[in-house]
C-alpha positions in Angstrom: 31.5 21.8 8.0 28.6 24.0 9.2 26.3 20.7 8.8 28.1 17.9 11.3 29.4 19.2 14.1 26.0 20.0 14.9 24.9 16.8 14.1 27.6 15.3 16.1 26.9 17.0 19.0 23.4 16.0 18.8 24.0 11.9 18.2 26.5 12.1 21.1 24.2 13.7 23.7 21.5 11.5 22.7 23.8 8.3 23.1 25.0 10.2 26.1 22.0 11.3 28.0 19.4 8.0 26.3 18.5 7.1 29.6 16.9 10.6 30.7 15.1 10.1 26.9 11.2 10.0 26.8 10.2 6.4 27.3 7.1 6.5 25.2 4.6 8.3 22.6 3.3 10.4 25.8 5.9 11.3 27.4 7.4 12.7 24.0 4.3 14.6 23.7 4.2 16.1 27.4 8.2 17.2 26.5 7.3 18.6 23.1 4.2 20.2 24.4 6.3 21.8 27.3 9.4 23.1 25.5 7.8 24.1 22.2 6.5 27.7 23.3 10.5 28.4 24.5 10.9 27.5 20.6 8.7 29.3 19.1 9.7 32.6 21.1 13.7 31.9 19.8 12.7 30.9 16.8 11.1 34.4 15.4 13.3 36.6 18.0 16.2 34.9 15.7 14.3 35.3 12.6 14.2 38.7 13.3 17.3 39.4 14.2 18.7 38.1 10.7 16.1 40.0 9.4 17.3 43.4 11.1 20.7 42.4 9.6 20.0 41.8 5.8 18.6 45.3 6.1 21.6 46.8 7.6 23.6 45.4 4.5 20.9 46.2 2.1 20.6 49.7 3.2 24.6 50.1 2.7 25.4 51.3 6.2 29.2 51.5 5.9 29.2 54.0 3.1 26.8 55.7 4.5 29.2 56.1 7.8 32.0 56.9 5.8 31.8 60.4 5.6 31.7 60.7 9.6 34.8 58.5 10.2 36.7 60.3 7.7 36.1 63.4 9.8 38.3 61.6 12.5 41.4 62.7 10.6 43.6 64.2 12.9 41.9 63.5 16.4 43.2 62.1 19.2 43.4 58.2 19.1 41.6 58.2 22.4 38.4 60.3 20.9 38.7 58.4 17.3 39.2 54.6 19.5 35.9 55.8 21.7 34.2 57.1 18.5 34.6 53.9 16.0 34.3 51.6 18.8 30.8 53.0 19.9 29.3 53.1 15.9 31.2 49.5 15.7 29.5 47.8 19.0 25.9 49.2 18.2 26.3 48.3 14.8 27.3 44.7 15.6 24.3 44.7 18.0 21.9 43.1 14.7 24.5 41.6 12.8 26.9 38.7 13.2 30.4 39.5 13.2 31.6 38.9 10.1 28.5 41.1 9.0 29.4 43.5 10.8 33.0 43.8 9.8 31.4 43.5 5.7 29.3 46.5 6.8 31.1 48.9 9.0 34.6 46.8 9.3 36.5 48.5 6.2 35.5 52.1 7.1 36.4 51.8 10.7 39.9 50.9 9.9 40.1 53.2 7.6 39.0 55.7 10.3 41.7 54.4 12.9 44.3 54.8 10.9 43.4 57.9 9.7 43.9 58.9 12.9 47.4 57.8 12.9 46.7 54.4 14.9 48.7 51.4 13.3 46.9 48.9 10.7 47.9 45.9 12.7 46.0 47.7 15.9 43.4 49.0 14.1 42.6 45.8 12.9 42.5 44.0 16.3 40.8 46.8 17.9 37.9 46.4 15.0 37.7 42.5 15.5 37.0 43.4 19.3 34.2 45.7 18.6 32.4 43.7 16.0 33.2 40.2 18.1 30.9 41.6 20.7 27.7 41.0 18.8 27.1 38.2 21.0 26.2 40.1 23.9 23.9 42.8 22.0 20.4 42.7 21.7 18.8 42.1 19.2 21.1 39.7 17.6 22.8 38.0 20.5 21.0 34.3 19.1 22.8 32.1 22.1 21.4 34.3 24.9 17.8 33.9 23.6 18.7 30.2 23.3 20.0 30.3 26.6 17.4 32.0 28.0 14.7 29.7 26.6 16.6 26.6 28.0 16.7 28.3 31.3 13.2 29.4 31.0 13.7 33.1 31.8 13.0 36.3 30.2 15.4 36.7 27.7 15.8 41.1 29.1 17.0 39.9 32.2 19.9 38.6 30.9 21.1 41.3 28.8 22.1 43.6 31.8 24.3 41.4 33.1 25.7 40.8 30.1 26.0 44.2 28.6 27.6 45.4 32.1 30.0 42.5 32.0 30.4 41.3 28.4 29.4 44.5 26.0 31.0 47.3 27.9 34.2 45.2 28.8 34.2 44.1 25.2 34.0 47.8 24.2 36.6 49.0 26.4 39.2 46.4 25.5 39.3 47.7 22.0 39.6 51.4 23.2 42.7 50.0 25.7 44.0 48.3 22.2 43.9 51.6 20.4 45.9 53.3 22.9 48.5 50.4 23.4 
């Protein structure tokens, strides 16, 4: 499954676009030539970025956040929502979701409800928060793919993107909390 719909994709936009294809050896070279620096730039900013995430893991970073969401017992949902969604979102910033919720997704329920918020909305509220790694630098991988594609500087789109992505994203789940 995580083999050919990529592949897929990629016969059908060549049978697709085939006309717009280099015609010849030089032409292929002049393409490869041009879009190879945007590749190389993705390539280790992504390499990176799953490298910043095996070290999260390895260094245990939910238990070691355990201790401070368990302090949450008794808060206000409000403070314990604004609280585990904040640790969640910057967590998530490095990792991929469902790294994220493997690192820091167990103890921030645990949290939630701790501070009398129900399972079943401490567990969408979670998902929010940790689905918003897509927007977070350093491991947002699309928006540096993006960004090559569109040749610009990949910082210029992470404003934008934290103002209207991140901090919606993050908000959401605090809305969720409080129902």
């Amino acid at each position: 499954m995580l083999l050919w719909p990529p592949v897929v994709m990629l016969l059908a936009g060549l049978v697709v676009e085939r006309s717009a294809l280099p015609r010849g050896g030089g032409e292929w070279w002049t393409l490869l030539s041009r879009i190879s620096p945007k590749l190389g730039l993705i390539g280790v900013t992504m390499v990176a970025a799953f490298a910043a995430s095996n070290v999260l893991e390895t260094l245990g970073i939910g238990e070691q956040l355990a201790p401070y969401l368990k302090r949450l017992e008794g808060v206000p949902q409000i403070v314990a929502a604004l609280v585990v969604g904040l640790i969640v979102v910057i967590v998530a910033g490095p990792l991929n979701t469902t790294s994220t919720l493997a690192a820091v997704g167990p103890v921030a329920f645990a949290a939630l409800t701790a501070a009398d918020v129900p399972p079943y909305i401490a567990f969408a509220a979670v998902i929010v928060w940790a689905s918003s790694e897509g927007c977070s630098p350093p491991g947002a991988a699309p928006l540096y793919v993006a960004a090559g594609i569109a040749s610009i500087n990949p910082v210029r789109i992470f404003v934008p993107v934290t103002v209207y992505y991140l901090v919606p994203s993050y908000l959401m789940g605090v809305l969720i909390v409080e129902e």
